[in-house]
N, C-alpha and C positions, 0 to 999 in steps of 0.2 A: 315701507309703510303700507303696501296694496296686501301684503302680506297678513295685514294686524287689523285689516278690515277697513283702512281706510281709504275715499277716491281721491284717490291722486294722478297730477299731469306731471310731469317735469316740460319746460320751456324746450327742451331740444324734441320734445315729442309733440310739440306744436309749434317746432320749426321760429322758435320766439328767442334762439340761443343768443344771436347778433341784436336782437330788437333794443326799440327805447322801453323805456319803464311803460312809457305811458301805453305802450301797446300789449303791454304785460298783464298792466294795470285794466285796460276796455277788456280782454278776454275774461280777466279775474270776474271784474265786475258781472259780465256777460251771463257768466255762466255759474254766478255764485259760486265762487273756489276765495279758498283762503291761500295770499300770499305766506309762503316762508320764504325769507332771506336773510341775508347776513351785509345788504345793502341800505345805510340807512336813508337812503333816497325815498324808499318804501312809505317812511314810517308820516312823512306828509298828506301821503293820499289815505292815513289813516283816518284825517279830520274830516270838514266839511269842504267840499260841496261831496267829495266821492265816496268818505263812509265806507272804503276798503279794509276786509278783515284783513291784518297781517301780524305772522308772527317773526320779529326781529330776533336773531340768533346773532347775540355778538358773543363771541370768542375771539379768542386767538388765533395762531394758524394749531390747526390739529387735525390727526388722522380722518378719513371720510366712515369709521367704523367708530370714531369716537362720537365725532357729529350727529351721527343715523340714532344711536344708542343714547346717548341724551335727548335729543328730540322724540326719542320712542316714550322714553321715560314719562317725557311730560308733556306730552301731547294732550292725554285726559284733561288735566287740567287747563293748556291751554282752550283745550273743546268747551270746556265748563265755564270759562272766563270772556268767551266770545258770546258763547247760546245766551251770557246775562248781560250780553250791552257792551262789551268791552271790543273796541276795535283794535286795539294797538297791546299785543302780549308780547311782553320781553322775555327773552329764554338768556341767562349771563351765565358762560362758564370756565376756568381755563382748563384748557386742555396741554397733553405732551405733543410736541412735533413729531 
C-alpha cells in the first residue's frame, strides 16, 4: 500500500501485534490513521463517543496476495467514503484458500 502512495503502519511496526483493540484504537485515533481489519471488534469504535475511521475486510480465509489486491482495488473508494462522513467502510469478498 506505501507502494501506491499511501501512509501506512502495520501494528507489528508499532510493536501493537499482542496489544488490545483499544490500544490499537488510542494510536489510531492519535495519530489520525484509518483502521483496516478483518476484526469486527473494530467496527464499534466506528460510532460515538470514538468516531474511529475503519475499514472492515470480511472474507474468508484467502491468500495474503489476494487480500493486498482487493484492498488495493478499492481503497479509492473506500478514501472517498470516509473524506464524506462515513466511518465504518465494508470491503466483502470471497476469496480461494
Amino acid at each position: 500500500m506505501a507502494r501506491e502512495g499511501y501512509d501506512v503502519v502495520h501494528a507489528k511496526d508499532i510493536d501493537c501485534v499482542d496489544s488490545e483493540d483499544s490500544d490499537i484504537r488510542d494510536y489510531a485515533l492519535e495519530n489520525d490513521y484509518v483502521v483496516i481489519s478483518k476484526d469486527d471488534d473494530f467496527t464499534a469504535y466506528a460510532t460515538e463517543p470514538y468516531r474511529l475511521n475503519v475499514i472492515w475486510v470480511r472474507t474468508g480465509n484467502c491468500k495474503n496476495k489476494l487480500l493486498i489486491n482487493s484492498l488495493l482495488e478499492n481503497l479509492p473508494t473506500c478514501v472517498e467514503l470516509i473524506s464524506a462522513g462515513n466511518s465504518l467502510v465494508e470491503i466483502s469478498f470471497e476469496g480461494a484458500s
